[in-house]
VOSE-634418 format. One line per 2 residues: for each residue x, y, z of N, C-alpha, C. Coordinates in Angstrom, 1 decimal, decimal comma, m for minus. Layout:
# VOSE-634418
X:Y:Z:X:Y:Z:X:Y:Z | ...
END
This chain:
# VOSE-634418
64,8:20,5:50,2:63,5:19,9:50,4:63,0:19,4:49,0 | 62,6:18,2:48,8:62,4:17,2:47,4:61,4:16,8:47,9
60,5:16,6:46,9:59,1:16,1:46,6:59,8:14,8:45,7 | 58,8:13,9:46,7:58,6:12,2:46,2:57,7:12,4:45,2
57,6:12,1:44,2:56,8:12,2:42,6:56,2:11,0:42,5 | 56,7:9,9:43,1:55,8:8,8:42,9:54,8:8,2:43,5
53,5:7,1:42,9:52,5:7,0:43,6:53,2:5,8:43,9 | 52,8:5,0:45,0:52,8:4,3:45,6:51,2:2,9:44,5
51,9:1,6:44,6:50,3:1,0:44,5:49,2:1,1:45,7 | 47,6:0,7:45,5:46,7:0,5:46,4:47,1:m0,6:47,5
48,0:m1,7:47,6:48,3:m2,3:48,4:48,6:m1,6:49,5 | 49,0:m0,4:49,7:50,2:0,7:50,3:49,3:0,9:51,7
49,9:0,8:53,0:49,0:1,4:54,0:49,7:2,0:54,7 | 49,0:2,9:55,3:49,6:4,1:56,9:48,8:3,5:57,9
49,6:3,4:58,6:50,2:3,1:60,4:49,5:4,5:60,9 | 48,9:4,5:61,9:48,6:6,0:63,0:49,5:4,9:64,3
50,0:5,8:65,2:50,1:5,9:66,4:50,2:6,4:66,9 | 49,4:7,2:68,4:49,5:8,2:69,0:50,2:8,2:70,4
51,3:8,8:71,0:52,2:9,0:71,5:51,3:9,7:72,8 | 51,5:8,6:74,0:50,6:9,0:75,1:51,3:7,9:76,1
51,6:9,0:77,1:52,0:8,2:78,7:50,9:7,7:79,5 | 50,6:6,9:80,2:49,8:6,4:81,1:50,4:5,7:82,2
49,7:7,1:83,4:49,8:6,4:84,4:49,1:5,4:85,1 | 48,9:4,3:85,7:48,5:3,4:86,4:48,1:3,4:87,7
47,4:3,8:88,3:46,8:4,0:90,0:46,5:2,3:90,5 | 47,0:2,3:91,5:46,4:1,4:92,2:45,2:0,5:92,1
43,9:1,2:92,2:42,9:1,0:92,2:42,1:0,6:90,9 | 42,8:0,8:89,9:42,8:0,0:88,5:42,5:1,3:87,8
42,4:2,6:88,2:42,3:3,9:87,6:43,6:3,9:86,5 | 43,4:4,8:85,7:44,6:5,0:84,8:44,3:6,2:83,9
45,6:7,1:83,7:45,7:8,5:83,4:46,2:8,0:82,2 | 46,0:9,1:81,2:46,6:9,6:79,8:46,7:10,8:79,6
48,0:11,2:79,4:48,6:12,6:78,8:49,0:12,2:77,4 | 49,4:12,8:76,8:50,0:12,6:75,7:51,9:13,3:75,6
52,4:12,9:74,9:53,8:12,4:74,8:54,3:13,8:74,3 | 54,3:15,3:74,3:54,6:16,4:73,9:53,3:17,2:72,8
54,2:18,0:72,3:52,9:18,6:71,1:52,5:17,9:70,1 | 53,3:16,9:69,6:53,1:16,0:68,5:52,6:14,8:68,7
51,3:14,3:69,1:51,4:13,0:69,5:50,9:12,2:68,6 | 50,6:12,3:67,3:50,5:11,5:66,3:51,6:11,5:65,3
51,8:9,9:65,5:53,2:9,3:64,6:53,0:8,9:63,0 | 52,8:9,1:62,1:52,7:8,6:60,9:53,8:7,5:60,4
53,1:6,3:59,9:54,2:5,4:59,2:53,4:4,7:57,7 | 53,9:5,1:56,8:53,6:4,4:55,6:54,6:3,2:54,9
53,7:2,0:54,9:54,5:0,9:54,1:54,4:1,0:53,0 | 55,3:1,2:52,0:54,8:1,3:50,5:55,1:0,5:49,9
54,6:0,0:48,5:54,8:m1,2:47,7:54,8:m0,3:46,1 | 55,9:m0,4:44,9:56,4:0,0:43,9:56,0:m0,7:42,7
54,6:m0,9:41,9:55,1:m1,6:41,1:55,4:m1,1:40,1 | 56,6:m1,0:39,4:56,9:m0,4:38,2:58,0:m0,2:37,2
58,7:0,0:36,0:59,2:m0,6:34,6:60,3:m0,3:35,9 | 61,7:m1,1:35,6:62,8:m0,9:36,0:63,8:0,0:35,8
63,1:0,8:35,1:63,9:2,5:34,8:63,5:2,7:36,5 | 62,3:3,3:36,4:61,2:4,2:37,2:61,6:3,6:38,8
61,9:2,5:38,8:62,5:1,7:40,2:63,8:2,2:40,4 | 65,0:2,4:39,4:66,1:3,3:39,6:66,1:4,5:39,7
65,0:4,7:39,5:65,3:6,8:39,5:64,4:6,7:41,0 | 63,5:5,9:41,7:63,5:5,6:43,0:64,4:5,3:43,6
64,9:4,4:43,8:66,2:3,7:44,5:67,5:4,7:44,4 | 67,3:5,7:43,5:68,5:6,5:43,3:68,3:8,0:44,3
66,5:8,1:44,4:66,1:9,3:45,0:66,4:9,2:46,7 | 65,8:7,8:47,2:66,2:7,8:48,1:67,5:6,8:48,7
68,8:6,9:47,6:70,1:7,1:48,5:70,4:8,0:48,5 | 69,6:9,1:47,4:70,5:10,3:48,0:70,5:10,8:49,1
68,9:10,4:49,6:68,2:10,9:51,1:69,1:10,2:52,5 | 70,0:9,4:51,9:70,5:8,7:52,7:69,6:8,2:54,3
68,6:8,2:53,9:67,9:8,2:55,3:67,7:9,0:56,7 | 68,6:10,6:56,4:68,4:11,0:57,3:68,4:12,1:56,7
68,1:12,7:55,6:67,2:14,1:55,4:65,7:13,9:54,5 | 65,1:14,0:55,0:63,5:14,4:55,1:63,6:14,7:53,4
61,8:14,4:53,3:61,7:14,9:51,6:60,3:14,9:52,1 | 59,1:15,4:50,9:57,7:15,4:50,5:57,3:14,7:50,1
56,3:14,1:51,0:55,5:13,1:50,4:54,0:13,8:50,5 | 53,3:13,5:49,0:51,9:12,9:49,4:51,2:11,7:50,1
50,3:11,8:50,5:49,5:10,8:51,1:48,5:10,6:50,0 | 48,3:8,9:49,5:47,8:9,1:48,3:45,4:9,1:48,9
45,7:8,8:50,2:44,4:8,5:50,6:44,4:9,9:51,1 | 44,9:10,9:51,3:43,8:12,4:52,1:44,4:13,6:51,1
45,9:13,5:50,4:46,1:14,0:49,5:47,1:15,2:50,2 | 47,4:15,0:51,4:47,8:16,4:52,3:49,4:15,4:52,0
50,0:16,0:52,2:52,4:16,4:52,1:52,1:16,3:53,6 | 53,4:15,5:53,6:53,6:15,2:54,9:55,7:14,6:54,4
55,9:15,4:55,5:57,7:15,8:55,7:57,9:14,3:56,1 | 58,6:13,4:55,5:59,0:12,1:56,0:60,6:11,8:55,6
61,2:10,9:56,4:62,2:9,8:55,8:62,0:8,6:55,3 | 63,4:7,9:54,9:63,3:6,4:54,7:64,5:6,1:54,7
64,3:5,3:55,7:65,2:4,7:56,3:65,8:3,3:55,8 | 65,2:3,1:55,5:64,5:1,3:54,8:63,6:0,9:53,4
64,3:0,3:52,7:63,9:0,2:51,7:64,1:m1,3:50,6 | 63,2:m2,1:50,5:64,5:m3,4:49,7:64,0:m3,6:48,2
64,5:m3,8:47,1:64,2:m4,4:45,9:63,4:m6,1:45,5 | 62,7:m6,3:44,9:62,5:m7,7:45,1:62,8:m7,9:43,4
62,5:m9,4:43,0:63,0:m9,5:41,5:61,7:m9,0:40,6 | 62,5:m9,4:39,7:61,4:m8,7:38,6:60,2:m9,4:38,4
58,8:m9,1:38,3:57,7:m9,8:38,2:57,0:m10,3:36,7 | 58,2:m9,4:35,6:57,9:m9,5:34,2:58,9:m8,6:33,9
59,6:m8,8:32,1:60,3:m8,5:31,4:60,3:m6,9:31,7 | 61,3:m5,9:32,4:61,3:m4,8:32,3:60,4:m4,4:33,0
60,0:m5,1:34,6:58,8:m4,9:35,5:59,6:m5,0:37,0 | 59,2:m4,4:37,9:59,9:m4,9:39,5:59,3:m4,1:40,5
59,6:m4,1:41,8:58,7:m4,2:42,6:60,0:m3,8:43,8 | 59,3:m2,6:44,3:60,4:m1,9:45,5:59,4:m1,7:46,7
60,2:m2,0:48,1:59,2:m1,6:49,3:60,0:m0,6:50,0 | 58,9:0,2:50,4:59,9:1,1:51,6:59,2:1,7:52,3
59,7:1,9:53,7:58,6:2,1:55,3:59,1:3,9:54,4 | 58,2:4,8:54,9:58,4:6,0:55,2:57,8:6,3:56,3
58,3:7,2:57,6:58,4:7,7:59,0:57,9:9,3:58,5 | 57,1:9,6:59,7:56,6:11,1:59,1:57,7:11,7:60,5
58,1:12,8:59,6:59,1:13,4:60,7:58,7:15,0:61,2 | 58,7:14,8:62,2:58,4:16,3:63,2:59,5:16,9:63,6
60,0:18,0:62,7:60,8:18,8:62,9:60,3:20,6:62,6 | 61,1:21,2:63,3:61,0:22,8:63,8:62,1:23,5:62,2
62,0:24,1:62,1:62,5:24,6:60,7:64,1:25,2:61,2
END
């Protein structure tokens, strides 16, 4: 279990979606349950700006994650860890001498120990 150490810029936003079946009646009535015990999905887009060391020791953290084991993240807006992957991630070019700029979705993951 690895803790992400880096902040993210203020550009950076979280996604909510809540995980809920709906049924539909006839009569234009319509039910909501929700989708098991977890029904809030977390998704954060993040945006990197920073020296091109600090972008490789990112880029290097999460291939090790290879996108399918989970690490620690903070949330830079409520400040609470939250168990996520990443799945996806791209580089863009440099925006100044020894400067660059990385994006990557992180997925909050609900798993049982």
């Amino acid at each position: 279990m690895s803790l992400f150490p880096w902040c993210p810029t203020l550009s950076s936003r979280r996604r909510t979606r809540f995980r809920v079946r709906t049924v539909a009646m006839g009569d234009g009535y319509a039910q909501k349950v929700p989708e098991g015990l977890h029904v809030q999905a977390n998704t954060w887009d993040l945006e990197f700006r920073k020296s091109t060391r600090e972008l490789l020791e990112i880029r290097t953290f999460l291939e090790a994650a290879e996108g399918r084991h989970f690490f620690w993240f903070q949330d830079p807006d409520t400040g609470r860890f939250h168990r996520v992957e990443c799945e996806e991630f791209s580089n863009s070019p440099q925006d100044a001498p020894h400067q660059g700029r990385l994006s990557a979705v992180f997925v909050e993951v609900v798993r049982w120990p």
